[in-house]
Structure formats: C-alpha cells, structure tokens
SEZASE-552883 format. One record per residue (C-alpha): residue number from 1; residue in three letters; x, y, z. Coordinates in pm, 1 decimal. Last residue first. Layout:
! SEZASE-552883
+-----+-----+----------+----------+----------+
|   n | res |       c1 |       c2 |       c3 |
+-----+-----+----------+----------+----------+
| NUM | ALA |        X |        Y |        Z |
...
+-----+-----+----------+----------+----------+
***
This chain:
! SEZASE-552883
+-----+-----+----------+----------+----------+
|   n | res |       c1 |       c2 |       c3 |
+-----+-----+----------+----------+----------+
| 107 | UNK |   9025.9 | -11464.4 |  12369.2 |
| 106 | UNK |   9296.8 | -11259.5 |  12203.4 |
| 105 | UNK |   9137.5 | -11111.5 |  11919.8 |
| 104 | UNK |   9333.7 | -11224.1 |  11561.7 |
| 103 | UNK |   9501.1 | -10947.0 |  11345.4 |
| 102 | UNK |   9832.9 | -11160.0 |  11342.0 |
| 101 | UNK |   9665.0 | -11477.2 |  11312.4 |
| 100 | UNK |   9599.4 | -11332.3 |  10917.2 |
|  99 | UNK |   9945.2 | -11349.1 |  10861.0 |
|  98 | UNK |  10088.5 | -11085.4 |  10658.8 |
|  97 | UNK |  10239.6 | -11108.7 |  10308.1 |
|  96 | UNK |  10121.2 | -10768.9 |  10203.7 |
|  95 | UNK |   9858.9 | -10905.2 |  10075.5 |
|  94 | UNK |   9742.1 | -11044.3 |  10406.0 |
|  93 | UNK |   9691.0 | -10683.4 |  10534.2 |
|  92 | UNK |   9493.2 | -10571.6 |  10263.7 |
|  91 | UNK |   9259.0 | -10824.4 |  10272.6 |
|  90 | UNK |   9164.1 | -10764.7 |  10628.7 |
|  89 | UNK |   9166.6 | -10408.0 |  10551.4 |
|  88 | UNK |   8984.4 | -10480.4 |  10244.0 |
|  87 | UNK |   8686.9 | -10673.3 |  10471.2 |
|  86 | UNK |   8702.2 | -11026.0 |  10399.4 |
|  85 | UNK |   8369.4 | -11165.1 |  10234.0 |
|  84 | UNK |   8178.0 | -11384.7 |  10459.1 |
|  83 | UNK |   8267.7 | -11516.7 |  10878.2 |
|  82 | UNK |   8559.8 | -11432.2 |  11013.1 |
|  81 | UNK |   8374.7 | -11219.0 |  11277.2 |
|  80 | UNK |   8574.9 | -10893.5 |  11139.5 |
|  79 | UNK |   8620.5 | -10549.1 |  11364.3 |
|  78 | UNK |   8702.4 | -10204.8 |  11284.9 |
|  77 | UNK |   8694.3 | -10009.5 |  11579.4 |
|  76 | UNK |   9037.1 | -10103.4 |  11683.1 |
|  75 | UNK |   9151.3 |  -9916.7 |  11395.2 |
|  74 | UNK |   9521.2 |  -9884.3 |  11261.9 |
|  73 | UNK |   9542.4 | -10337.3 |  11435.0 |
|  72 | UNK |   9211.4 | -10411.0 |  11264.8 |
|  71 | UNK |   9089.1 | -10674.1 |  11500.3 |
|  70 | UNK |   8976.3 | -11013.2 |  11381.6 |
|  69 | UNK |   8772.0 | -11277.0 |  11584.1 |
|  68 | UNK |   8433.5 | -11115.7 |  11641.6 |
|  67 | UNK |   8131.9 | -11212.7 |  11840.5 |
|  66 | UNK |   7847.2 | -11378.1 |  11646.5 |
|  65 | UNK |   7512.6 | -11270.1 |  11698.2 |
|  64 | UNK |   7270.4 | -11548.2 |  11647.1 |
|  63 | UNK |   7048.5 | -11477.9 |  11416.6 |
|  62 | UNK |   6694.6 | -11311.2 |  11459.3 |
|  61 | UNK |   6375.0 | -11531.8 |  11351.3 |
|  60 | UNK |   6288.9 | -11426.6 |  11005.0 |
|  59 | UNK |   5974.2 | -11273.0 |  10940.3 |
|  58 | UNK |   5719.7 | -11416.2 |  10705.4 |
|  57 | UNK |   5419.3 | -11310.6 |  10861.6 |
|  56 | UNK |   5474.6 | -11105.6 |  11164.8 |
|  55 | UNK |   5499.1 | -11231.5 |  11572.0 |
|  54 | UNK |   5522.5 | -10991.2 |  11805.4 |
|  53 | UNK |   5217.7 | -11118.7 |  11980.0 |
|  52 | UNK |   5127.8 | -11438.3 |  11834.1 |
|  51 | UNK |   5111.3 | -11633.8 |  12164.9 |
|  50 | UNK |   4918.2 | -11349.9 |  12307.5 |
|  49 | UNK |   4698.7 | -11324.7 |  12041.2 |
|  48 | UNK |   4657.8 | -11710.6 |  12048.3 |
|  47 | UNK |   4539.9 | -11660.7 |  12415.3 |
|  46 | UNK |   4711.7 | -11806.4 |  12766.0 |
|  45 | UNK |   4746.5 | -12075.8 |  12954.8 |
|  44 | UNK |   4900.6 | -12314.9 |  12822.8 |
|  43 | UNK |   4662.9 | -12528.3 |  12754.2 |
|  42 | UNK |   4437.8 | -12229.6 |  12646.7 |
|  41 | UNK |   4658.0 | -12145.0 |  12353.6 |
|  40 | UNK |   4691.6 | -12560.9 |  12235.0 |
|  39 | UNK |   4257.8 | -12569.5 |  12254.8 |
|  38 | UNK |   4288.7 | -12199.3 |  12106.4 |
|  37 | UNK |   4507.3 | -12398.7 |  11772.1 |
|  36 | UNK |   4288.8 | -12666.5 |  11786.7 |
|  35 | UNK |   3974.3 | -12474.6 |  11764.1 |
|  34 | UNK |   4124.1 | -12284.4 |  11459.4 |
|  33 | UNK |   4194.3 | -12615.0 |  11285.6 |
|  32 | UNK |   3857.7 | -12714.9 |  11284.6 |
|  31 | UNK |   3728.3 | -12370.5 |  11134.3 |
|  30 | UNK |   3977.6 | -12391.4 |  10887.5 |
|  29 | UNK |   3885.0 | -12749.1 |  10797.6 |
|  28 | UNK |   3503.7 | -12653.0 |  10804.0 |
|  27 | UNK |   3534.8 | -12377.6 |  10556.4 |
|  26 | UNK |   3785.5 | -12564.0 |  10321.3 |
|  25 | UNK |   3505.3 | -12841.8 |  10330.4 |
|  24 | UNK |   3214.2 | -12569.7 |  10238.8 |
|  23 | UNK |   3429.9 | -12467.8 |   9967.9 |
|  22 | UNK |   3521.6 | -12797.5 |   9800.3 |
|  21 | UNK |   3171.3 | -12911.6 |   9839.3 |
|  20 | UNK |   3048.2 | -12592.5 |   9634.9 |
|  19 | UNK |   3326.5 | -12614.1 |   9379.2 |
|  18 | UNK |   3265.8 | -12961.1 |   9299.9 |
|  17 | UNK |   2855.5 | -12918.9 |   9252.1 |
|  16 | UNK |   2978.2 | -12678.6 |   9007.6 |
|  15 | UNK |   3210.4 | -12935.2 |   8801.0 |
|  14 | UNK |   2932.6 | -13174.4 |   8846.5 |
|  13 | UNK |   2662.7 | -12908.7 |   8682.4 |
|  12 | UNK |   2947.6 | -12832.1 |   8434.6 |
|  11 | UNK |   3004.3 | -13195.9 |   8353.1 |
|  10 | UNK |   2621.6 | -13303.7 |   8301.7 |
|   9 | UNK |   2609.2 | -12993.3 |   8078.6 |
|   8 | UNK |   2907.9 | -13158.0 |   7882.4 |
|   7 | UNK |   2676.5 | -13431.9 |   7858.2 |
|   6 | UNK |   2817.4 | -13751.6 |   8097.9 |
|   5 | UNK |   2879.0 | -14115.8 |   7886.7 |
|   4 | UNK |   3313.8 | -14035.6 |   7934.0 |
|   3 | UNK |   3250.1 | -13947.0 |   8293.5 |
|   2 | UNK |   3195.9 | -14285.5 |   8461.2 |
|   1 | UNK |   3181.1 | -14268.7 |   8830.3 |
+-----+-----+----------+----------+----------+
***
C-alpha cells in the first residue's frame, strides 16, 4: 500500500479504519486467551477463581525465611541471619577486636 499518493482525508479514514480492526482484534485475543486459561482451570479440576484465590496483582511471593546464625551473647533475643547490614551489636562487638565466630549459633 502506497501512502505517499493518499489525501490526508484518505489517511484519517485509514487511520480510523486502523483503530476499529485493532479493537475488535484486542477483543477477540482476550476472549481467546480467556478460554485457554478455563480450558488449563478445568484440566485440573477446578475454576480460575479458585486457582486465583489469594492471589493479588503485583504481590510478591513470600521469601524464604532464613534461620539465624548470630546470637547476641547480653541478649539472646537479639538475633542476626548474617545476611544485610550488621546490626550495631554485631558491629560493636567486632570493634572491639572480637571475632565474629564468637557470637555464632551452635548448629
């Protein structure tokens, strides 16, 4: 198709004509997709609302938790996995020329 010998009113009626097809094929290929995604739901036996149960937009699936390694010896409560910024006990504690192995969990 040659556009440089179209009107400019040739353009906008194609430009329209565009819009429409683009539309009604969006329509379709949502509407095809959907019956694939119940085809997979029924397969399994069971519903996409059941399959997306629980499920929201965007969330993040939850992490691993990660057991800790370091023990403040003045506070057992206070606990470090290793992993990120030290905690100031942790830090303090090496300062002062202490091992770190020393405030390690015995496994």
């Amino acid at each position: 198709m040659d556009l440089s010998n179209m009107s400019v009113a040739q353009l906008r009626e194609l430009q329209e004509q565009l819009k429409k097809e683009l539309t009604q094929r969006e329509s379709q290929e949502r509407a095809q997709a959907i019956e694939k995604i119940q085809a997979i739901a029924k397969s399994v036996g069971s519903t996409v609302e059941e399959l997306m149960a629980g499920v929201k937009a965007g969330a993040k699936a939850p992490g691993v938790a990660v057991a800790p390694r370091y023990r403040n010896p003045a506070d057992g409560a206070q606990q470090w996995t290793g992993r990120g910024r030290q905690p100031k006990w942790v830090k303090d504690w090496v300062d002062a020329g202490n091992d770190i192995e020393g405030l390690r969990i015995a496994a």
